[in-house]
N, C-alpha and C positions, 0 to 999 in steps of 0.2 A: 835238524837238517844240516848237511856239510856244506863247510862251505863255499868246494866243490860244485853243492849241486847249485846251490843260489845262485852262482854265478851263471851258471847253465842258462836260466831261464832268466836271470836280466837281458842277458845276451838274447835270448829269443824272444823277450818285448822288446828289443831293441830293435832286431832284424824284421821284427813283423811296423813296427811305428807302433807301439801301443803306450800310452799313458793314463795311469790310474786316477782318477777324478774322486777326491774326498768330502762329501759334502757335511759338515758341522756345526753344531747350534749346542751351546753349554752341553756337552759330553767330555768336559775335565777330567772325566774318572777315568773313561776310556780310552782316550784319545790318542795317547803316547802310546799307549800298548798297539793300539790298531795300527800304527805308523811304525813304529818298529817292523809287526810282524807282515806286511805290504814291501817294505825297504828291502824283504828277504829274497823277493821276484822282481820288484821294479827296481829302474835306476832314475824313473820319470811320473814326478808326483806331481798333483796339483790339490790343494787343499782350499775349498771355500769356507772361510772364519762367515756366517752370517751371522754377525750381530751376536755374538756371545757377550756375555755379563761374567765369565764365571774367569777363570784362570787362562782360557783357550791361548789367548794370545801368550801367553807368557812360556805354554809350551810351546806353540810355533815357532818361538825365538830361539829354540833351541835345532831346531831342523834346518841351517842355513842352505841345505842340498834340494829343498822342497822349493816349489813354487807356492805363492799366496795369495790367496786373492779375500777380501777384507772385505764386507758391507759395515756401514757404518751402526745401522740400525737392521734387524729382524728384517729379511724378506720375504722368506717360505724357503721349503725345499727347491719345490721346483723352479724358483729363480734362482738358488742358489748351481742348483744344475744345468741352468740353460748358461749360466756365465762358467760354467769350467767348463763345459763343453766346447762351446765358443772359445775361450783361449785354446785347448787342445786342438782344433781346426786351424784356427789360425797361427798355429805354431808348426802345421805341418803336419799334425800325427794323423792316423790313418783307421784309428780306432780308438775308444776310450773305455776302460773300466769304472765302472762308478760302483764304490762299496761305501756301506751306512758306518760311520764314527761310533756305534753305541757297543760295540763290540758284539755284534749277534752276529754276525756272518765273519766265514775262517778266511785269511787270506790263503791258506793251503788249497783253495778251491781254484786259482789263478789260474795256475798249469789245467783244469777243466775244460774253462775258457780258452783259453791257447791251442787245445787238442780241437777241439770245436772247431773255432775260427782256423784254423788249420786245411781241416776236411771242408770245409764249405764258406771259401769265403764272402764278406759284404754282407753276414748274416746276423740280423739285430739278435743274440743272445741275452734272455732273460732266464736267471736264474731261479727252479722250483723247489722251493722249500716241500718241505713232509707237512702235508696240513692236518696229519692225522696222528702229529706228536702230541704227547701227553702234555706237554707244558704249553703247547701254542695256545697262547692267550685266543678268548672265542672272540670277541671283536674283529678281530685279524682275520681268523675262518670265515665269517660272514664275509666282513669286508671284500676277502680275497673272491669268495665263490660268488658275490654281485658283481663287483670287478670281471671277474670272467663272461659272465651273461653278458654283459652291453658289450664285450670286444666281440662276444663271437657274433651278437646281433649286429655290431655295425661292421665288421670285417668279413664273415665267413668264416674265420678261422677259429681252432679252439686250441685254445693252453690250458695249462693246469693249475697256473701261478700267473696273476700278470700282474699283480701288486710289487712285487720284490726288486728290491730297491739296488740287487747285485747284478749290474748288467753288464754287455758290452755293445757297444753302438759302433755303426760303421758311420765313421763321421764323414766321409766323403760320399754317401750315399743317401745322407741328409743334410736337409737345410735346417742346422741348429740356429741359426741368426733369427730366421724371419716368420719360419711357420706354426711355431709353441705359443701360447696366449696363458695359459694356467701359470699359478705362480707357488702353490701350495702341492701339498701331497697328489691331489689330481693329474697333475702332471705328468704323472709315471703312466697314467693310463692314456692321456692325451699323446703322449711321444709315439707307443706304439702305435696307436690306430692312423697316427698320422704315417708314418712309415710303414705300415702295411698298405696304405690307401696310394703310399707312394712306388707300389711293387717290392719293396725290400721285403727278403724273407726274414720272418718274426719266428724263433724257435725257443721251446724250454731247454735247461739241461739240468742234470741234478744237481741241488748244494747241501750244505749239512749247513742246518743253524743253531743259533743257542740263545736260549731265550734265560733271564735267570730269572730267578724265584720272585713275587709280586712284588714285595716287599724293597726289592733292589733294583726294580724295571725303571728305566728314565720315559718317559715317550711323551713327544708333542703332539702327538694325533687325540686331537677331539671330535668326537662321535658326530657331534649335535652336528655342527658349522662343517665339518670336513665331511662326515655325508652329505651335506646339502648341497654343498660344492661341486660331489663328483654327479650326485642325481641331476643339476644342472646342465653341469658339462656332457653327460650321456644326454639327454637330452635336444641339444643340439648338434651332437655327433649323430644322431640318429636321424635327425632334419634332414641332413648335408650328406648322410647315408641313400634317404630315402629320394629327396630332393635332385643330388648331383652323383655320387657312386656308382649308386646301381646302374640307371638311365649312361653314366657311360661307359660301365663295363660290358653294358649289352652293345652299345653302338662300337667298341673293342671287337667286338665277336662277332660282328656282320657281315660276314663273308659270303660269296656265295656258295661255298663248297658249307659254309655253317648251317645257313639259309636252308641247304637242299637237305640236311641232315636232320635238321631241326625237322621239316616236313614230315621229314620219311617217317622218321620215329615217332612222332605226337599228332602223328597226324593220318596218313596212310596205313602205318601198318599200325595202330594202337586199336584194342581190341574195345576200346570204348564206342557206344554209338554216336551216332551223327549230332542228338540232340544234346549231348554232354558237351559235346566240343565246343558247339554254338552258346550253350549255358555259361561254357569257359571261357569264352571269347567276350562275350555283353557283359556278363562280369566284371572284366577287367578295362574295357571299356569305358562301361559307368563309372566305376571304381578312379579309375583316371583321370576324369572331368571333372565329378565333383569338388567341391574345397575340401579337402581333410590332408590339408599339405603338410608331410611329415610323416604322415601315419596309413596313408592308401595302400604301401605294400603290406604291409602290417594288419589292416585290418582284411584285403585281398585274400591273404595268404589264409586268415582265420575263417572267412565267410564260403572259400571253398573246400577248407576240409571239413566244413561245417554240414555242405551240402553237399558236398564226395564230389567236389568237380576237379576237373586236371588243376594241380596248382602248378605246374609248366607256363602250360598255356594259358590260364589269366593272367599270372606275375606277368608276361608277355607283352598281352594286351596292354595291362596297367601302363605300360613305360609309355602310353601312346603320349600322356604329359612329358616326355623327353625337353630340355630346354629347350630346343629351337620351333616347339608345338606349341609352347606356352601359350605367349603371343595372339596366335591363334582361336588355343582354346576359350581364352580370358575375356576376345572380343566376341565371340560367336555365343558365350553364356551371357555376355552382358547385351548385344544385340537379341537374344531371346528374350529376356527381361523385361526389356523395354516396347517387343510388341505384345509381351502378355500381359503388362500393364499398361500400355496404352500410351507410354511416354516416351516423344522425342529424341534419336541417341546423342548425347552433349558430347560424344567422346568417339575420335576416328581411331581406327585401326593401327597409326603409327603413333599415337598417344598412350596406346596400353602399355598399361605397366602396374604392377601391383598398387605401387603406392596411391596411381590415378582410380585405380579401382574401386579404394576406401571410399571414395567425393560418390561413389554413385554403388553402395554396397548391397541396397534394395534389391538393385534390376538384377545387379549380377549373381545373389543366389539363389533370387529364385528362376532364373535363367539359367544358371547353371545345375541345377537337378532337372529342370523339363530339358536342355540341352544333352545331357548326358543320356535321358533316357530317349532321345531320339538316337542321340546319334549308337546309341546299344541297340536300339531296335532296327537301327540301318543296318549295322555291321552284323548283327544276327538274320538278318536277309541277306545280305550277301553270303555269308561266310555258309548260309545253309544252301543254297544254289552252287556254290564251287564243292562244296563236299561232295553233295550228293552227284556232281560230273565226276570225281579226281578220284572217289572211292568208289564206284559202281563196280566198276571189273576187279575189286580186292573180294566184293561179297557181304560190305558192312553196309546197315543203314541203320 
């Protein structure tokens, strides 16, 4: 490359606020070479030393143009990236590049990102490797294609790559400070679903990688303890999916111009009968009441393409647990409880709360299954007396 063009594109990280974030753990081998060929497009580096043992610092000291930021001891990746990020915000920049130290990813890919973040800005760019390279270690391929599954299940969205460690973050469109908790490789999966859960658009674009021969691969990724980690963390992303997301991306869309559309389509003019709808409606009703907190959409979703019912209109129903229903529901299953066992209720209405719920767990589940199935056999009364008014003159019953 001229040095001409280098110049070009410092100048355009320059003009855009972008700084390249290094994050590094004993890759001595690599590590100068990766910083050289980065130095060719930035003029604004930030290098995390975590905890190296090997020579790390001794090349750093050569790079007096870099910035450095040192752990004393091992923290993980992903604290090493929550602290360059952090200072990259706090220093003002407006985006950050994060590339891996082990020399697998090309700094030539820069100017990609740049063209990207160009055409669409404030868009979290994550970099997709070729998973169907000859040398891609198969760990990675797994890894990557589970990794994908719980974004798409807790976000909506589907990537191709959401492992890759070559991003660019719009840091003023996230709260790098306060909202990350993962401190290991997880991390990488946590940042985006948290920024997508934040409306930032989450997009792939293509990289070229390189992996080298087994024999010369450095990696600190451990299967055992780093899957356990990220099964973990997906697991309560899918909580807080089911739990808080959903429930208020539907309460997002509650318009009444949504309301009447919602109607029209799943309702009036759908060629389903009358008894389906109500089947889809109790469903997700019941579904909603019961405890299977975390997993109601989830099993909702499976219990009516099980039985061919609308899954529109039960996921629907299901949100009737929205948070501000909670409450509600929590007292109404545990005051059924208590008259179908026969026991006094020790607990009012402005005292519910989960944790009060444990002190009296008896009444409240089995209160809560005969609650639900009333309150699904209420709502299937109702919901079959308004059909049968509101579709008469369509010709469905």
């Amino acid at each position: 490359m001229s040095t001409n063009t280098t110049s070009v594109w410092r100048k355009k990280l320059k003009e855009l606020e972008i700084i390249v974030v290094i994050p590094t753990y004993n890759n001595g081998k690599t590590l100068a070479a990766v910083i050289e060929e980065v130095c060719r497009y930035a003029g604004d580096i930030i290098v995390v030393n975590d905890g190296s043992t090997d020579d790390t610092a001794n090349i750093l000291e050569q790079y007096l143009a870099i910035r450095t930021i040192t752990h004393p001891v091992n923290k993980g990746k992903g604290t090493a990236l929550k602290h360059g990020l952090s200072q990259a915000k706090k220093e003002g920049f407006r985006y950050a590049i994060t590339i891996d130290s082990d020399g697998q990813h090309f700094a030539s890919d820069i100017p990609c990102f740049i063209e990207a973040i160009e055409k669409e800005p404030d868009t979290l760019l994550v970099g997709a490797r070729n998973l169907a390279s000859d040398n891609m270690p198969g760990k990675n391929t797994f890894a990557n294609k589970f990794s994908n599954f719980w974004f798409r299940l807790e976000t909506g969205l589907k990537l191709e790559d959401t492992q890759s460690g070559y991003r660019l973050y719009p840091l003023r469109k996230m709260n790098v400070q306060s909202c990350w908790y993962t401190a290991k490789y997880e991390f990488e999966l946590e940042a985006i679903v948290f920024a997508a859960w934040g409306d930032v658009v989450v997009k792939n674009i293509p990289i070229h990688v390189y992996y080298p021969p087994q024999a010369e691969r450095v990696s600190h990724f451990r299967p055992f303890r780093d899957f356990t980690r990220i099964s973990v963390l997906n697991t309560v992303l899918v909580l807080i999916t089911c739990l808080w997301i959903v429930p208020r991306n539907l309460l997002r869309k509650l318009s009444w111009s949504n309301c009447k559309r919602f109607f029209t389509d799943h309702v009036l003019n759908t060629q389903e009968s009358n008894l389906k709808i109500v089947l889809a409606i109790m469903l997700g009703i019941f579904m909603g009441i019961v405890p299977l907190w975390g997993y109601q959409m989830l099993i909702t979703l499976f219990l009516a393409h099980l039985f061919r019912l609308n899954k529109v209109i039960a996921l629907v129903a299901a949100n009737i647990s929205i948070p501000p229903m909670i409450p509600l529901l929590l007292y109404g299953s545990y005051r059924t409880g208590c008259m179908v066992l026969g026991n006094p209720p020790d607990l009012h209405l402005g005292d519910l709360s989960l944790e009060n719920v444990k002190s009296v767990l008896e009444q409240y589940l089995i209160g809560s299954i005969i609650f639900a199935m009333a309150c699904s056999l209420l709502s299937g009364v109702i919901s079959a007396a308004l059909l049968a008014i509101c579709r008469r003159k369509n010709g469905y019953d």
